[in-house]
PDB file with SEQRES, HELIX, SHEET and CRYST1 records, atoms N, CA, C and O in Angstrom:
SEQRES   1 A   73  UNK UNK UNK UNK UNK UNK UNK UNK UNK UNK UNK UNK UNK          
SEQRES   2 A   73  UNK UNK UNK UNK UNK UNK UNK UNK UNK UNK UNK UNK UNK          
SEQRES   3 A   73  UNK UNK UNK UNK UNK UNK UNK UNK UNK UNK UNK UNK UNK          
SEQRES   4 A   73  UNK UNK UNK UNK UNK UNK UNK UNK UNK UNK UNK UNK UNK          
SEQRES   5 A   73  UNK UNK UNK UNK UNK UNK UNK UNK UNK UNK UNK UNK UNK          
SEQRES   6 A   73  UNK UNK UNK UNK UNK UNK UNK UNK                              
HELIX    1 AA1 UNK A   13  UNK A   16  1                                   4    
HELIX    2 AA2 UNK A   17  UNK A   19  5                                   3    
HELIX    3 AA3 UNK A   50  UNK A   64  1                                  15    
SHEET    1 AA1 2 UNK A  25  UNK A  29  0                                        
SHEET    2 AA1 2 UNK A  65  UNK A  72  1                                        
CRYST1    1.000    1.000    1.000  90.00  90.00  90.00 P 1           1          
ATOM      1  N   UNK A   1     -18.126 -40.355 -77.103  1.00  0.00           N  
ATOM      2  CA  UNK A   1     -19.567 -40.315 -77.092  1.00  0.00           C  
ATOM      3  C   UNK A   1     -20.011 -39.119 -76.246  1.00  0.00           C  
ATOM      4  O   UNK A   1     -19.543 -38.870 -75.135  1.00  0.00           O  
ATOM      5  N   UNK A   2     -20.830 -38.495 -76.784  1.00  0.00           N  
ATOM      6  CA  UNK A   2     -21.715 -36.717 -75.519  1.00  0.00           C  
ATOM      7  C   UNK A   2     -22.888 -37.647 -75.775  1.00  0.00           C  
ATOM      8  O   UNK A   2     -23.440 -38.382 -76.594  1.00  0.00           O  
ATOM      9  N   UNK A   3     -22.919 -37.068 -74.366  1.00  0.00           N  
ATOM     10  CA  UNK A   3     -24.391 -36.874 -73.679  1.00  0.00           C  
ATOM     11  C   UNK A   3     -25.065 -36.181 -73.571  1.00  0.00           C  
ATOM     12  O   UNK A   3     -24.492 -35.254 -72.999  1.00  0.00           O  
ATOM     13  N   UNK A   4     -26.222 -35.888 -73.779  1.00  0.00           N  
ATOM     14  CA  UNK A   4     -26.479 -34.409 -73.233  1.00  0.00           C  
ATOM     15  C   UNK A   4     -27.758 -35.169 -72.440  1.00  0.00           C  
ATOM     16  O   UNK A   4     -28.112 -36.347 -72.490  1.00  0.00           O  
ATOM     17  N   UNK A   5     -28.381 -33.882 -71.593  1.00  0.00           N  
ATOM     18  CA  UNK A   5     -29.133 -33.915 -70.322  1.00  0.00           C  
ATOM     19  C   UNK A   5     -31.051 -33.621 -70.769  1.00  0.00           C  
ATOM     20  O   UNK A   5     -31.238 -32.552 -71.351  1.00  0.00           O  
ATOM     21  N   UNK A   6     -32.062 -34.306 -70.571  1.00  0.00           N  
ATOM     22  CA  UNK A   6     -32.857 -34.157 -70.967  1.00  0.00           C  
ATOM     23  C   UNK A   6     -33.614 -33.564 -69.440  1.00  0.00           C  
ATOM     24  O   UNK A   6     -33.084 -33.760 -68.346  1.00  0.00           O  
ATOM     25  N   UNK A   7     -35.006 -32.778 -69.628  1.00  0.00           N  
ATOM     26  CA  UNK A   7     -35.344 -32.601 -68.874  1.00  0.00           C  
ATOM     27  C   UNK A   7     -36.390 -31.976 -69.159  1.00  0.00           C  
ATOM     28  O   UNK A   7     -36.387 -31.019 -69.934  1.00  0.00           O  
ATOM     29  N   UNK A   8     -38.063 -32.694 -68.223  1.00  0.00           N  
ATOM     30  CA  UNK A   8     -38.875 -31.823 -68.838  1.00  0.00           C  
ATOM     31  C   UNK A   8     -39.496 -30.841 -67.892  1.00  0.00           C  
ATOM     32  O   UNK A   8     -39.785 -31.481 -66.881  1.00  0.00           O  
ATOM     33  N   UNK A   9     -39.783 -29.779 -67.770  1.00  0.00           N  
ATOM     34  CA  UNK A   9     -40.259 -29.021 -66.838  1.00  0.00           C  
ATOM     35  C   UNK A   9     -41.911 -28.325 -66.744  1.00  0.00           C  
ATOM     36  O   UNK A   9     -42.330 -27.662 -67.693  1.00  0.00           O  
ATOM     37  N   UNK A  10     -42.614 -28.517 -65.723  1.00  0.00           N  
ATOM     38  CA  UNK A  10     -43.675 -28.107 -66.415  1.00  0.00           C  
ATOM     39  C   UNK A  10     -44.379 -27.185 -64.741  1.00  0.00           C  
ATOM     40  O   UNK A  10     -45.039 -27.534 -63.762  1.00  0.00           O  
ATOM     41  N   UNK A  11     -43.685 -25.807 -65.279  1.00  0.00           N  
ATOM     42  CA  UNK A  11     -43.770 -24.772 -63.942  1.00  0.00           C  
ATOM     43  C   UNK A  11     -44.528 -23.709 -64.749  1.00  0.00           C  
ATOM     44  O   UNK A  11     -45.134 -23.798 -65.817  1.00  0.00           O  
ATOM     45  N   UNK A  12     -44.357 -22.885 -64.088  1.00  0.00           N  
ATOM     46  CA  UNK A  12     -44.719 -20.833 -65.189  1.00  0.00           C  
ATOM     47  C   UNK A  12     -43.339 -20.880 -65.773  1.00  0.00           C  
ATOM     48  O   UNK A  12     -42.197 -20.789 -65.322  1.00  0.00           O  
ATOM     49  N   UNK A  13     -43.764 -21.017 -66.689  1.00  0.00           N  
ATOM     50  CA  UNK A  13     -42.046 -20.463 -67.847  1.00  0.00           C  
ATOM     51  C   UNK A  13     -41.608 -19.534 -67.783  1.00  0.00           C  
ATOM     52  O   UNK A  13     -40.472 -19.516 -68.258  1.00  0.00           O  
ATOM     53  N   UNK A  14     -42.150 -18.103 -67.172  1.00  0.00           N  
ATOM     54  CA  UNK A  14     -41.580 -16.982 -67.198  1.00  0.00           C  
ATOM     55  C   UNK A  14     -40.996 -16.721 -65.750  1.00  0.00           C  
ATOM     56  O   UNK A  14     -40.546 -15.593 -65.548  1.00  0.00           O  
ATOM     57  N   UNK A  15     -40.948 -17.806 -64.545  1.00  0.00           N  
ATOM     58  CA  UNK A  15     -40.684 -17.571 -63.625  1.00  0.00           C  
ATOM     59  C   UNK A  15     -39.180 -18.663 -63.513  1.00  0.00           C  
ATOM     60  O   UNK A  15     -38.155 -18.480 -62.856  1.00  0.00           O  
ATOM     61  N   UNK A  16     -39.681 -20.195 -64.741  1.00  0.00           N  
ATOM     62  CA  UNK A  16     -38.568 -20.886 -64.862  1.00  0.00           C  
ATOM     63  C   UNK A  16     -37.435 -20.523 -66.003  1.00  0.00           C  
ATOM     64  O   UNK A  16     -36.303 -20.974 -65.824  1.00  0.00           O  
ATOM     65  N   UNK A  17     -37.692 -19.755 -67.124  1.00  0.00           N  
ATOM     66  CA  UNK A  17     -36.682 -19.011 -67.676  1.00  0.00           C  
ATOM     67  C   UNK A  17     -35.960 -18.409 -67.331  1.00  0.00           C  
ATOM     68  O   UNK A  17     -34.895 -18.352 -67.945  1.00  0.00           O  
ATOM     69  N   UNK A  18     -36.230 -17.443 -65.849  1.00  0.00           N  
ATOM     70  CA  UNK A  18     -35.557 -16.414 -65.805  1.00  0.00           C  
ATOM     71  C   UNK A  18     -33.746 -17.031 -65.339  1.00  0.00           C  
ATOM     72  O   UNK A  18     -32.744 -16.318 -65.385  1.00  0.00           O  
ATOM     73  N   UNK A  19     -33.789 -18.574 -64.900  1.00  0.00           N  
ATOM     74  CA  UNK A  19     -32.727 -19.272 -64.510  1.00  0.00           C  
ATOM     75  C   UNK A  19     -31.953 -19.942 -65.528  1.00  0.00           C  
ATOM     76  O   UNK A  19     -30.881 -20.528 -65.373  1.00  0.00           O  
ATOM     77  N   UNK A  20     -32.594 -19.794 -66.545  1.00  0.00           N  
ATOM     78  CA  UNK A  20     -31.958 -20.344 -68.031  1.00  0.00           C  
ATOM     79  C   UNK A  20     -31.156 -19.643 -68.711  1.00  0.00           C  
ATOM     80  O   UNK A  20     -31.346 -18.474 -69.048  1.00  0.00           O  
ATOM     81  N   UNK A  21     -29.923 -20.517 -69.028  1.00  0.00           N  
ATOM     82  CA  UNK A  21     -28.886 -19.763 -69.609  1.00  0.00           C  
ATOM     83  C   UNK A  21     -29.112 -19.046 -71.178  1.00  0.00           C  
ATOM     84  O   UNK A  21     -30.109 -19.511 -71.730  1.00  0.00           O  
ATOM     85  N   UNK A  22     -28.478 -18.149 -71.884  1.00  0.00           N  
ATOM     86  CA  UNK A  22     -29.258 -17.998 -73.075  1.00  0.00           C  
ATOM     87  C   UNK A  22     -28.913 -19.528 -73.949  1.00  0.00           C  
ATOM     88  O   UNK A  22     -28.323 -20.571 -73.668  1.00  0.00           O  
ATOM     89  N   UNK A  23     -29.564 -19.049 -75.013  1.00  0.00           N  
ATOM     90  CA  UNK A  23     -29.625 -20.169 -75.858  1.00  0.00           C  
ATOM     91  C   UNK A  23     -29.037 -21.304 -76.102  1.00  0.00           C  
ATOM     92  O   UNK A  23     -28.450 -21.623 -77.136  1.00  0.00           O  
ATOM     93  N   UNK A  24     -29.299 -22.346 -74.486  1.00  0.00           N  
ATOM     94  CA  UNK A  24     -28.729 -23.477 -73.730  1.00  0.00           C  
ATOM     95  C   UNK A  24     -30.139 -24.386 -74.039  1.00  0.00           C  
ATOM     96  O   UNK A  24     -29.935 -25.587 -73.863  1.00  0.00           O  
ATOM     97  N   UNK A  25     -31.408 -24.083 -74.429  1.00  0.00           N  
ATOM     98  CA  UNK A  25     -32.752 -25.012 -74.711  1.00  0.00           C  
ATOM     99  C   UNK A  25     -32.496 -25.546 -76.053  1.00  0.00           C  
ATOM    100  O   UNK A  25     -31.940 -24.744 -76.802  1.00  0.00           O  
ATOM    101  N   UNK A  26     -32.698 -26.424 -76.426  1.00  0.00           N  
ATOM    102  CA  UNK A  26     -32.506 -27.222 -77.778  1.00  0.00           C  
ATOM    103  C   UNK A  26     -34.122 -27.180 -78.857  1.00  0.00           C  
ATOM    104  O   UNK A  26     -34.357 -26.831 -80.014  1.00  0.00           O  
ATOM    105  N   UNK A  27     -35.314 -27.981 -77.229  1.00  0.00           N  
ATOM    106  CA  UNK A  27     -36.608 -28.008 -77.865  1.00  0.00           C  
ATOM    107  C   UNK A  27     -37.522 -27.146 -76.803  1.00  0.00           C  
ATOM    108  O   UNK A  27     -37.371 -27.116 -75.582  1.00  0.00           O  
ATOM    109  N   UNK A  28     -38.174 -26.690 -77.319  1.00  0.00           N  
ATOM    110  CA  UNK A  28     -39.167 -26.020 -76.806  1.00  0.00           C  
ATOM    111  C   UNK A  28     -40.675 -26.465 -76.926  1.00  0.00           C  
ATOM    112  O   UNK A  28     -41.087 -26.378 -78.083  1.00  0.00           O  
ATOM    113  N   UNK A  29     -41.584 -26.913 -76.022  1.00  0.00           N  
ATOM    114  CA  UNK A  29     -42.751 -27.505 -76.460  1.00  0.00           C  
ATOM    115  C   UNK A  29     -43.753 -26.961 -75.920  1.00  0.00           C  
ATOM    116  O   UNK A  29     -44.150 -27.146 -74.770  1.00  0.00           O  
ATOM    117  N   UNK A  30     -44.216 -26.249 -76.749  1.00  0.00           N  
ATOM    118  CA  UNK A  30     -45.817 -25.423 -75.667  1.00  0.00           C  
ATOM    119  C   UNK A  30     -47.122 -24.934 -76.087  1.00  0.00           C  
ATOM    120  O   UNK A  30     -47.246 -24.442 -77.208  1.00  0.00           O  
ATOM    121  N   UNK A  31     -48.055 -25.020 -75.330  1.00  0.00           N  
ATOM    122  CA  UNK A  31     -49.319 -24.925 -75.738  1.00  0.00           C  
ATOM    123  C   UNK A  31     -50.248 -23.640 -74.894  1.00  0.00           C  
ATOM    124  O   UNK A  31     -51.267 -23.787 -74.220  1.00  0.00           O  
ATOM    125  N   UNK A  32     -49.529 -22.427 -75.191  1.00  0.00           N  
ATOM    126  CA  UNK A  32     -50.213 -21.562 -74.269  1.00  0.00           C  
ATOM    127  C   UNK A  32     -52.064 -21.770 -74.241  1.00  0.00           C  
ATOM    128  O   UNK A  32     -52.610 -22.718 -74.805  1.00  0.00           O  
ATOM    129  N   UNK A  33     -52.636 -20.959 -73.667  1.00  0.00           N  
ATOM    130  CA  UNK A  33     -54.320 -20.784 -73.456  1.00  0.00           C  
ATOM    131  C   UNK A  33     -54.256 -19.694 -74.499  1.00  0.00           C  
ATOM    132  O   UNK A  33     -53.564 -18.712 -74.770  1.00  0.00           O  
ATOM    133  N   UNK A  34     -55.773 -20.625 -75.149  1.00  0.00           N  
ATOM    134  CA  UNK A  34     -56.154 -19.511 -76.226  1.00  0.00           C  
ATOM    135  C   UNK A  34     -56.571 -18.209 -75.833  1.00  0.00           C  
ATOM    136  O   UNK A  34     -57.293 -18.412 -74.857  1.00  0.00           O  
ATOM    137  N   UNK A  35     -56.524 -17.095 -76.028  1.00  0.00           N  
ATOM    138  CA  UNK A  35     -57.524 -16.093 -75.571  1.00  0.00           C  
ATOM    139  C   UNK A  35     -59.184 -16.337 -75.911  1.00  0.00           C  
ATOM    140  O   UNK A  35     -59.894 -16.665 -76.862  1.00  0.00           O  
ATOM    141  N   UNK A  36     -59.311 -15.932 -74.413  1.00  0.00           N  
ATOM    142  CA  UNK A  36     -60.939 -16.425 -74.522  1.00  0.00           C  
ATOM    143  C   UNK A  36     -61.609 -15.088 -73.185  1.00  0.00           C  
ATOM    144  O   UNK A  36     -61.145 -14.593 -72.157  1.00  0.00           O  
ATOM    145  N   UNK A  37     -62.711 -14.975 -73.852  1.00  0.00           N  
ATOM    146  CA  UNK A  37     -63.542 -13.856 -72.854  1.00  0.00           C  
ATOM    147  C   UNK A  37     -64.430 -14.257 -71.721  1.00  0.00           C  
ATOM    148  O   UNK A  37     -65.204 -13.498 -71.138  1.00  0.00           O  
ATOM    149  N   UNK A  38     -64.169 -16.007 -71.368  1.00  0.00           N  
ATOM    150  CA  UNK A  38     -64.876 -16.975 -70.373  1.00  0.00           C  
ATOM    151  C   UNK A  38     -63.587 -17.149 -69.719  1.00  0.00           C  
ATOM    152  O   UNK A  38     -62.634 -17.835 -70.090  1.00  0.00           O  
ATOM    153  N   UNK A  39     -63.776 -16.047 -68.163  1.00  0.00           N  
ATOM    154  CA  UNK A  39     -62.891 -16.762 -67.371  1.00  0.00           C  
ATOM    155  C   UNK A  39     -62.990 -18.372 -66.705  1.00  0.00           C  
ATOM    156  O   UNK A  39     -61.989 -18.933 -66.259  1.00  0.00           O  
ATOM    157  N   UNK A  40     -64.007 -18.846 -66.714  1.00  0.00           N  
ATOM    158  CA  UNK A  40     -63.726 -20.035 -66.481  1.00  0.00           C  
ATOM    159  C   UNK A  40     -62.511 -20.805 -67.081  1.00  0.00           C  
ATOM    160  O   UNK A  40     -61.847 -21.640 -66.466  1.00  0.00           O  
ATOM    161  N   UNK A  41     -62.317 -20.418 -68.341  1.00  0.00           N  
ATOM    162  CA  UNK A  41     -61.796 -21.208 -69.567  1.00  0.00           C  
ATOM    163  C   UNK A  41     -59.999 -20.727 -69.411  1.00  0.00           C  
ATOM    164  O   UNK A  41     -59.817 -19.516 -69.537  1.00  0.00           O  
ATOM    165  N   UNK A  42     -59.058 -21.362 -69.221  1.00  0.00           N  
ATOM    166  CA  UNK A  42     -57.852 -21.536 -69.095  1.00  0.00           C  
ATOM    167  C   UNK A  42     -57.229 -19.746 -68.298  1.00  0.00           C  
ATOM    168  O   UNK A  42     -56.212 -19.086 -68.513  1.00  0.00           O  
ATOM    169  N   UNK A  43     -58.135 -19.571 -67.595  1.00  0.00           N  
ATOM    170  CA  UNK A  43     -57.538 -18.579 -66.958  1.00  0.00           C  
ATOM    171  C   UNK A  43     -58.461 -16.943 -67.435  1.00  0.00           C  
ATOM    172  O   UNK A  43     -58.658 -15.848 -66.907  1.00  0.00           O  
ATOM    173  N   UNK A  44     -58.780 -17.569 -68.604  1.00  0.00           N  
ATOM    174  CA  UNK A  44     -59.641 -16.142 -69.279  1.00  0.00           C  
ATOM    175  C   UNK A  44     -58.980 -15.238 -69.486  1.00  0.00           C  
ATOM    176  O   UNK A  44     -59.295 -14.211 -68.886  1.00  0.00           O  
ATOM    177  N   UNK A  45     -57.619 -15.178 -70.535  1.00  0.00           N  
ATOM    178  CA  UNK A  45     -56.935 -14.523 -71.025  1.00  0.00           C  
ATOM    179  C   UNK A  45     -57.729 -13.674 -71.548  1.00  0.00           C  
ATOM    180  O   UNK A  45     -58.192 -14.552 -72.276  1.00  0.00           O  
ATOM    181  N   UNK A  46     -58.444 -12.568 -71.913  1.00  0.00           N  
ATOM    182  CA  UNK A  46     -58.790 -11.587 -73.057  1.00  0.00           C  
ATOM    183  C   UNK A  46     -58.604 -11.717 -73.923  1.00  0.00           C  
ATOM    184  O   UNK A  46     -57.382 -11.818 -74.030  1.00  0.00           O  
ATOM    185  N   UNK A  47     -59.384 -11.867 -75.435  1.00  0.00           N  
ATOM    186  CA  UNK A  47     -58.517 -11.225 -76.712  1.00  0.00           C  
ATOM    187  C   UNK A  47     -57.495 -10.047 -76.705  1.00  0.00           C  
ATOM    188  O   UNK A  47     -56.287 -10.037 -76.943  1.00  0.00           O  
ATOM    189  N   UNK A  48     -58.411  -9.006 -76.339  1.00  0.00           N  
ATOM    190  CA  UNK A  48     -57.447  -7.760 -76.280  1.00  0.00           C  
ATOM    191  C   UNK A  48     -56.176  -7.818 -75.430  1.00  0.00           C  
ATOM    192  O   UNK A  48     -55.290  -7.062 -75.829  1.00  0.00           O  
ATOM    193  N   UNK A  49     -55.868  -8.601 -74.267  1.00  0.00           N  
ATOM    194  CA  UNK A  49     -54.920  -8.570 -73.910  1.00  0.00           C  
ATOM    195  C   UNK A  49     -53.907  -9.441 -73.908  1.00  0.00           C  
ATOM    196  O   UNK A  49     -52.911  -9.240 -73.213  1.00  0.00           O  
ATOM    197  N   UNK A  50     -54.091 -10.918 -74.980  1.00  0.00           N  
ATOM    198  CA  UNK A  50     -53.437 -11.555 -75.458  1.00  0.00           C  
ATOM    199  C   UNK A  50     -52.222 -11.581 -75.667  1.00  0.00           C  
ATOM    200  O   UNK A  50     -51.372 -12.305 -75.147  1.00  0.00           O  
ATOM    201  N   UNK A  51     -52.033 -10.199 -77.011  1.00  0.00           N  
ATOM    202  CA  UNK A  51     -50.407 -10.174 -77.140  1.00  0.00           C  
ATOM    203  C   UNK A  51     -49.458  -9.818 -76.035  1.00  0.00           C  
ATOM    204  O   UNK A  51     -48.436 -10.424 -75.714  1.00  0.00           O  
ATOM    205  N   UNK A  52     -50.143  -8.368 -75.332  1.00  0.00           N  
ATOM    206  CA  UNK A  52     -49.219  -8.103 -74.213  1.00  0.00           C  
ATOM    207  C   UNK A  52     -49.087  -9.264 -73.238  1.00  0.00           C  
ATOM    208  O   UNK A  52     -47.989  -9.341 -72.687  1.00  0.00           O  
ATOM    209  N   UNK A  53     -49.859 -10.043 -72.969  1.00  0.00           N  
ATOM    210  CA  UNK A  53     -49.411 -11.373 -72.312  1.00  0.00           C  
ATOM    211  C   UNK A  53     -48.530 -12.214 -72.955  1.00  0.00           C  
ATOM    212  O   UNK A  53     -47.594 -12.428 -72.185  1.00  0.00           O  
ATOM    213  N   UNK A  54     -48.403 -12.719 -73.868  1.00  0.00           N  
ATOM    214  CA  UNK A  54     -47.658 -13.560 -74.560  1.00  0.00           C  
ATOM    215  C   UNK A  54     -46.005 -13.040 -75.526  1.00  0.00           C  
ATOM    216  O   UNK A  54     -44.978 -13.565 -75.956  1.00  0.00           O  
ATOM    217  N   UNK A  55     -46.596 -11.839 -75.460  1.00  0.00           N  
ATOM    218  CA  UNK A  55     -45.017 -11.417 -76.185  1.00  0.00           C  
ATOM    219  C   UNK A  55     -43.819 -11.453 -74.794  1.00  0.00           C  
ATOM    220  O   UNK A  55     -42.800 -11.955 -75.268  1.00  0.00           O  
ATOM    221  N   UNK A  56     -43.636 -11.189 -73.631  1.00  0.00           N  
ATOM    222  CA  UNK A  56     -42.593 -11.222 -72.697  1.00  0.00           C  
ATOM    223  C   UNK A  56     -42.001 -12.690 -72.956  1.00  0.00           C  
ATOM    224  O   UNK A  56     -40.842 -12.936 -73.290  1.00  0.00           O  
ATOM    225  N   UNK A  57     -43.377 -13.923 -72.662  1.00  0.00           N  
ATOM    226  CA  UNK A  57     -43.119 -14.794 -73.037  1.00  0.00           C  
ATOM    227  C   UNK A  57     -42.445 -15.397 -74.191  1.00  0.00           C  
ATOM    228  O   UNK A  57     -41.917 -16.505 -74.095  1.00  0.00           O  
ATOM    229  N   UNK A  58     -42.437 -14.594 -75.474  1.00  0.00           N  
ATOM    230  CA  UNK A  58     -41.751 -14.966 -76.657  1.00  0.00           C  
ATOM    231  C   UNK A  58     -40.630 -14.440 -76.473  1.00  0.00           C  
ATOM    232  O   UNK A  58     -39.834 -14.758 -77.357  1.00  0.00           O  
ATOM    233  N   UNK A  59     -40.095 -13.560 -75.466  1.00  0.00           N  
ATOM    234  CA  UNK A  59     -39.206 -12.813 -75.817  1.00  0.00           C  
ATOM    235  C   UNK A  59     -37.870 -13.783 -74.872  1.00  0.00           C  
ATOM    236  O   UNK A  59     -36.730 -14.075 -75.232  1.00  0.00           O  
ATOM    237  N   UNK A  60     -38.538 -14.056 -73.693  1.00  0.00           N  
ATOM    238  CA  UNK A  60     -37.899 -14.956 -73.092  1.00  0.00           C  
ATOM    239  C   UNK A  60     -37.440 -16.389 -73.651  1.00  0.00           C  
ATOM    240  O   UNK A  60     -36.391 -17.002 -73.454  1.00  0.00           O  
ATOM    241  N   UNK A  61     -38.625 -16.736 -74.451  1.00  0.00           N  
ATOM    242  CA  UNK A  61     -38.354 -18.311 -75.411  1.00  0.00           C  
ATOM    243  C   UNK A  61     -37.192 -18.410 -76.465  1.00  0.00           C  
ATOM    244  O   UNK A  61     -36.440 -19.292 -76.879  1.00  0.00           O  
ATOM    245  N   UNK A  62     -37.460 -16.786 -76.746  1.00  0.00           N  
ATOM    246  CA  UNK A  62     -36.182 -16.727 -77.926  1.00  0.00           C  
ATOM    247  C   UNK A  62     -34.762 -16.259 -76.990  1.00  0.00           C  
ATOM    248  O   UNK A  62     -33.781 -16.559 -77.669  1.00  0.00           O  
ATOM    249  N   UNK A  63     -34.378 -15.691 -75.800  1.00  0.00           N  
ATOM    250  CA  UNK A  63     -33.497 -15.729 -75.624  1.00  0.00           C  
ATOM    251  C   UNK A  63     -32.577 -17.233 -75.179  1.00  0.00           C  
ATOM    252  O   UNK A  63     -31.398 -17.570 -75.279  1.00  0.00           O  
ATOM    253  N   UNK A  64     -33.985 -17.956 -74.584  1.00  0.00           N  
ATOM    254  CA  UNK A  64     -33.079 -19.095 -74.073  1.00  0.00           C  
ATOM    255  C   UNK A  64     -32.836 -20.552 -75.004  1.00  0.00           C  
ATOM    256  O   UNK A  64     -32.166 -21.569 -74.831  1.00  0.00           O  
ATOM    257  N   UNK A  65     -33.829 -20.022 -76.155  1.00  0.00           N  
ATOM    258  CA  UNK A  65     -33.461 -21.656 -77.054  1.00  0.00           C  
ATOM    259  C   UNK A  65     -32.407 -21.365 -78.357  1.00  0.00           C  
ATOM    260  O   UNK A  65     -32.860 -20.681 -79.274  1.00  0.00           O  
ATOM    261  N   UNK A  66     -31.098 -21.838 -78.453  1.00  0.00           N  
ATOM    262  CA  UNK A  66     -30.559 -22.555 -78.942  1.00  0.00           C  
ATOM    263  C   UNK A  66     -30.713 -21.853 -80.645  1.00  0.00           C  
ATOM    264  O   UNK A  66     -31.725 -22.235 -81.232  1.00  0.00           O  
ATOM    265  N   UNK A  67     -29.921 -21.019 -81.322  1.00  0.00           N  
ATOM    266  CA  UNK A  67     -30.119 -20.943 -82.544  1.00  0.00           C  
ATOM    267  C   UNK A  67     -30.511 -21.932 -83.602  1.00  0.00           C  
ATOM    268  O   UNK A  67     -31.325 -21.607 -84.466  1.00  0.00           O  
ATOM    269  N   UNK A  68     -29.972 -23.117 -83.573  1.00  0.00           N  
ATOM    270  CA  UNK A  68     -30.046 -24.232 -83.921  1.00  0.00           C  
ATOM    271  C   UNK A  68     -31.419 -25.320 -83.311  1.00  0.00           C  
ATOM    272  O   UNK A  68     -31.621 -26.477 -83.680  1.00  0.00           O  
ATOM    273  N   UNK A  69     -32.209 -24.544 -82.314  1.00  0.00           N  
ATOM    274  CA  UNK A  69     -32.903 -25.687 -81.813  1.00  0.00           C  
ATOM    275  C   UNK A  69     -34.270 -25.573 -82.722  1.00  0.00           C  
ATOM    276  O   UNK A  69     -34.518 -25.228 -83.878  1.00  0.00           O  
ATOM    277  N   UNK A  70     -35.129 -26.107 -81.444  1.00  0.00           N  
ATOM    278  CA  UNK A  70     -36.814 -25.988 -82.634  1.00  0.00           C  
ATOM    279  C   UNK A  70     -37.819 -25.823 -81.117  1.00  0.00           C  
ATOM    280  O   UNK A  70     -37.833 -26.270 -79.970  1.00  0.00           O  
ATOM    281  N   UNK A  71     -38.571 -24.909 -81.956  1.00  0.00           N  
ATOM    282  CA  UNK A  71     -39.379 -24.352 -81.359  1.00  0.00           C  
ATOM    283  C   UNK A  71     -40.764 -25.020 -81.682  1.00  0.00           C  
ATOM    284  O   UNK A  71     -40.815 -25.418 -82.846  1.00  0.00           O  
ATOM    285  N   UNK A  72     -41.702 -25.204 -81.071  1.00  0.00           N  
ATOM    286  CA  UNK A  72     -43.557 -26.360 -81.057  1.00  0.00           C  
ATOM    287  C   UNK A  72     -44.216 -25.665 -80.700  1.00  0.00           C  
ATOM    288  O   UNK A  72     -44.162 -25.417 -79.496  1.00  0.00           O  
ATOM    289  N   UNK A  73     -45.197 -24.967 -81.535  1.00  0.00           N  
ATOM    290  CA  UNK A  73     -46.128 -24.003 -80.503  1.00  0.00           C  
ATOM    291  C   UNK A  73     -47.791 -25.280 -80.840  1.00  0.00           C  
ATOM    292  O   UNK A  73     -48.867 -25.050 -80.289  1.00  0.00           O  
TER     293      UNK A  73                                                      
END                                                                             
C-alpha cells in the first residue's frame, strides 16, 4: 500500500515554490486577483500590469507540478 502526503499551504506561492522540488505537486488550486484599477480591490493589480505579474508565477507552477498532475485556476 503508498501513501502519499497531503498538504495544503496557503502563503505567497512565489516565495513558497521557490522550496519545491520540480514536478513533486500533483494538484494545484488557485484563484489569483483579478486585475482591477481599484486599489482597494485585492491589492489593485493593474490591467496593464497583469501579465508581467502573473507569468513568473506560471512559470514557477509549471516547474513544480507533476507532468501527470492537474492544474485549477
Amino acid at each position: 500500500m503508498k501513501f502519499t502526503k497531503s498538504q495544503i499551504i496557503n502563503m505567497d506561492c512565489l516565495e513558497v515554490m521557490k522550496n519545491i522540488e520540480d514536478e513533486s505537486v500533483q494538484i494545484i488550486v488557485t484563484s489569483p486577483p483579478y486585475a482591477d484599477q481599484r486599489k482597494s480591490t485585492y491589492g489593485g493589480i493593474s490591467p496593464d500590469k497583469y501579465v508581467g505579474w502573473f507569468l513568473p508565477i506560471c512559470k514557477e507552477l509549471l516547474r513544480v507540478l507533476n507532468p501527470k498532475g492537474t492544474f485549477i485556476l
